[in-house]
C-alpha positions, 0 to 999 in steps of 0.5 A: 782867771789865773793861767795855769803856767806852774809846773813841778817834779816832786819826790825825795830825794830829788835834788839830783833830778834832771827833770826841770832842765829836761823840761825847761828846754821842752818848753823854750823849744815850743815857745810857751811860758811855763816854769818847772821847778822841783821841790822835796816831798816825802811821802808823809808830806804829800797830801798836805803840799798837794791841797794847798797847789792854787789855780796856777798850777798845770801839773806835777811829775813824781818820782819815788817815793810818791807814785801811789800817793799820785795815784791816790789823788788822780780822779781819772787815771790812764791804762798804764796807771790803772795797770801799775798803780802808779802816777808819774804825771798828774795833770791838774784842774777839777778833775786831776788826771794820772798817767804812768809814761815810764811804760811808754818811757821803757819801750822807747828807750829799748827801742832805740837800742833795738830791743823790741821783741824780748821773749824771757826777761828779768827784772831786779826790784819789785817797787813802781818801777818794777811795775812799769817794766813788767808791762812795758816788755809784755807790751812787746811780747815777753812770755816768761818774766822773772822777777828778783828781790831782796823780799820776793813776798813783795813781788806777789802784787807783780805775779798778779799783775801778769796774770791780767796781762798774760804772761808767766811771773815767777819771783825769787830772791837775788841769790837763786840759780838764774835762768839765761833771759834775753834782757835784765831790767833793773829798777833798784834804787840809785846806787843800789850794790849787789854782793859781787857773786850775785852780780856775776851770777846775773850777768852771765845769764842776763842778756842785755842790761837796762838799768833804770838808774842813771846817777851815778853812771856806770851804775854798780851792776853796769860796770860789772856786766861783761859783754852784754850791751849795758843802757843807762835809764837816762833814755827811760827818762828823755823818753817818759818825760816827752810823754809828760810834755804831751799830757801838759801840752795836750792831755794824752801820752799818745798826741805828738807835740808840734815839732817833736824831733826838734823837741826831743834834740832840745832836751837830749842835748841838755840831758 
């Protein structure tokens, strides 16, 4: 029997992905012999590359544009994918499994600068990640989230979504007169610029900004953001990414891995 030792982070683009150092230095630090890779997919290309993977395979990562397809192909999914409709980690066998570890990844991230009970929140984009946040800061409590985009009949999915989880999701476009919130989420693609006015009108009225993005760093709505505290998404991914190494290792989000801190110090120094 053939030991699955493969792993890979798939999306396109993905050439910037920090995932395989990320996960490499997890792996050397636990001491199994497992190899990470990336390669480019499209979301055209997905199934195709995904019914040829072989036994040696232990799981995948995905990032844009391939969450849903992963969600497609998951036989069993955990809460947070089931949530968002959206599978960052898969893990493989007869029976893939799906998770989503951005929600988790989310939390953690703010936690570690001391948010953890926002209580109005606004979020930029209406895409996975966008998903993910919504329920990451409902998990802390947030009552009132106000998303944002260039499109709002795509954030309808999203106001459905916080009906299930119980809060109040109002969607507009990026121009609208904003209401102060105590925390901005933006998940909006990787070099994504706001016209100047509408980024100031944001940041005046947004709170702390947590930007999903975190190539290049300061983002373009970072570096305009005033005072507020400005947190890179390089945290969002240390921290989903443990969450990955615990499903591969372990098959749950949620079971610390041996060693955690010295874990989390490996792949935080070559992040």
């Amino acid at each position: 029997m053939v030991k699955r030792h493969r792993l890979a982070v798939w999306g396109d683009p993905i050439a910037h992905s920090m995932s395989p150092v990320l996960h490499t230095a997890a792996y050397r630090t636990l001491g199994v012999r497992w190899e990470y890779d990336r390669r480019r997919v499209d979301a055209a290309g997905f199934r195709d590359a995904f019914d040829v993977l072989d036994a040696s395979w232990r799981g995948l990562s995905l990032t844009m544009p391939l969450k849903e397809q992963a969600f497609a192909v998951a036989a069993v999914r955990d809460r947070h994918a089931e949530l968002t409709g959206a599978v960052n980690t898969l893990l493989l066998g007869d029976r893939p499994a799906g998770f989503n570890t951005d929600v988790g990844g989310i939390i953690d991230a703010l936690a570690e600068h001391a948010i953890t009970a926002p209580h109005a929140v606004r979020i930029l984009g209406a895409g996975a990640t966008a998903a993910s946040a919504l329920v990451a800061v409902a998990e802390l409590g947030a009552a009132v989230i106000d998303v944002r985009a260039r499109r709002p009949e795509r954030a309808v999915a999203l106001a459905g979504l916080g009906e299930r989880l119980g809060v109040t999701v109002t969607a507009d476009t990026f121009d609208a007169a904003p209401s102060p919130v105590d925390l901005t989420i933006a998940t909006l693609p990787s070099g994504t610029e706001l016209e100047a006015p509408i980024a100031r009108s944001l940041a005046a009225s947004g709170g702390a900004l947590f930007d999903a993005a975190y190539a290049p760093w300061p983002s373009a709505l970072g570096s305009v953001w005033g005072d507020a505290p400005v947190i890179s998404g390089r945290g969002m991914l240390l921290h989903q990414a443990i969450r990955q190494v615990r499903v591969f290792l372990h098959g749950d989000p949620h079971t610390v891995l041996p060693a955690e801190d010295r874990v989390l110090a490996a792949m935080r120094a070559v992040g």
